[in-house]
C-alpha positions as CSV (number, residue, x, y, z in Angstrom):
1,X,1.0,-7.2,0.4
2,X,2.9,-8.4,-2.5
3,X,3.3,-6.3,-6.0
4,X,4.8,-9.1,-7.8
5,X,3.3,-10.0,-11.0
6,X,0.2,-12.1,-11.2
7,X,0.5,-13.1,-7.6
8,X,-2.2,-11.7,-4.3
9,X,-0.9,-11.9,-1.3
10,X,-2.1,-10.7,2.8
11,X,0.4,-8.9,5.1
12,X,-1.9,-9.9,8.2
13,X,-5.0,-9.6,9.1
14,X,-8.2,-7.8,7.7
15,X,-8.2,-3.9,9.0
16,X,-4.3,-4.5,10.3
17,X,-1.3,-4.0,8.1
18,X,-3.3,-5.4,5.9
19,X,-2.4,-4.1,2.0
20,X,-2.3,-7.0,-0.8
21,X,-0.4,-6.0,-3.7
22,X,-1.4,-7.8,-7.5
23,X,0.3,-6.6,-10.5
24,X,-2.1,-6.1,-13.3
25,X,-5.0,-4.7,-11.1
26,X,-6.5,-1.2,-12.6
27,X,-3.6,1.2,-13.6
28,X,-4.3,4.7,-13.1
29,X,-2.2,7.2,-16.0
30,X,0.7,7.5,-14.3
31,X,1.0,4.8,-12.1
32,X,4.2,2.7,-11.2
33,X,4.7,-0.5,-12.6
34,X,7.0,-3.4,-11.6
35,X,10.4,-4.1,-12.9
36,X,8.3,-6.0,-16.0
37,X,6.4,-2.9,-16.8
38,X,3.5,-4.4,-15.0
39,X,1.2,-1.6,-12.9
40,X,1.9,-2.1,-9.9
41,X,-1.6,-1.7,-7.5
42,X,-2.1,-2.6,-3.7
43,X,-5.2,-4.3,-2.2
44,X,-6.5,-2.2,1.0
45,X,-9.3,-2.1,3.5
46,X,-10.8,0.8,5.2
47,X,-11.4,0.1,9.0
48,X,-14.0,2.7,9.0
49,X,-16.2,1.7,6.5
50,X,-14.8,-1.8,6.2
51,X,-14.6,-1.3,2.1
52,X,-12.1,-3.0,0.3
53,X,-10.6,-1.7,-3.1
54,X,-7.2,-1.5,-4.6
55,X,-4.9,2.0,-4.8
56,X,-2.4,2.5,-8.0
57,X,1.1,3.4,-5.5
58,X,0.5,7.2,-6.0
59,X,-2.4,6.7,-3.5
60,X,-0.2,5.7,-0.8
61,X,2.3,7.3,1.3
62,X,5.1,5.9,3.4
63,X,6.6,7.5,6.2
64,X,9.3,5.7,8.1
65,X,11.0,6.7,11.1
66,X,13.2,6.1,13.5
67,X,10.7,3.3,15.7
68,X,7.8,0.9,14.8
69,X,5.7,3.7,16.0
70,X,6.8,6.4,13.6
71,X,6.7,3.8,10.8
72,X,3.1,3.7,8.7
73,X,1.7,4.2,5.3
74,X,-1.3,6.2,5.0
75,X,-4.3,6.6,2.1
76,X,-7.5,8.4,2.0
77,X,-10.7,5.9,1.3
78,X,-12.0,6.2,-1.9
79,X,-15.5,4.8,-0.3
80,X,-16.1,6.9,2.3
81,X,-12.6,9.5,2.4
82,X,-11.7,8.4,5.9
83,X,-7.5,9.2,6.1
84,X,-6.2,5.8,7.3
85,X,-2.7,5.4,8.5
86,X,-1.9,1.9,9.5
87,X,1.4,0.5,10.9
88,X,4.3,-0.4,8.4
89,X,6.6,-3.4,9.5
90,X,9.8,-4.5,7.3
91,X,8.2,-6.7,5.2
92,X,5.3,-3.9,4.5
93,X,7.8,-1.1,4.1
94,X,9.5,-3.3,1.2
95,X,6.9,-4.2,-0.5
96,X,5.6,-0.5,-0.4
97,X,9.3,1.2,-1.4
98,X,9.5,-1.7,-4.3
99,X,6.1,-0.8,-5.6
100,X,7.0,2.6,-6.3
101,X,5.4,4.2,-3.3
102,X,6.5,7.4,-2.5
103,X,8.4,7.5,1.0
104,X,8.9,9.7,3.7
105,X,12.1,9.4,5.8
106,X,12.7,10.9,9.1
107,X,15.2,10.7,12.1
């Protein structure tokens, strides 16, 4: 996942951590934007129904506690409304918290 500006990137594999981030993808009112005023939105998959679509960062939530285990981001699926939490390592959890998306931290 990477919400820099005109750039797609993968944090792993399909149906894993597996977010992309692109700046300049469909902006819902509201949405966050990068430090150029870019909107800011995050590529996704649903491992339920295998869609793929991208989420403004008001779609997501982060929650990040105190072991890999307790660390995830979760969305509903706009396809199908499945809630999908997958597992948030470093690089994910940056990407996420620079993107705008709001964050849950516990102990």
């Amino acid at each position: 996942m990477s919400p820099t500006s005109g750039r797609t990137g993968t944090a792993g594999p399909a149906g894993t951590a597996g977010p992309a981030g692109t700046a300049g993808g469909p902006g819902a009112a509201g949405s966050t934007a990068d430090a150029a005023g870019t909107p800011v939105a995050f590529k996704a998959a649903c491992p339920d129904c295998r869609a793929r679509f991208e989420l403004d960062a008001g779609a997501l939530r982060l929650a990040i506690g105190g072991s890999r285990r307790t660390t995830f981001y979760s969305f509903t699926c706009p396809a199908c409304g499945a809630s999908v939490r997958k597992p948030a390592g470093e690089r994910i959890v940056e990407l996420l918290t620079g993107g705008g998306v709001s964050t849950l931290r516990s102990i």
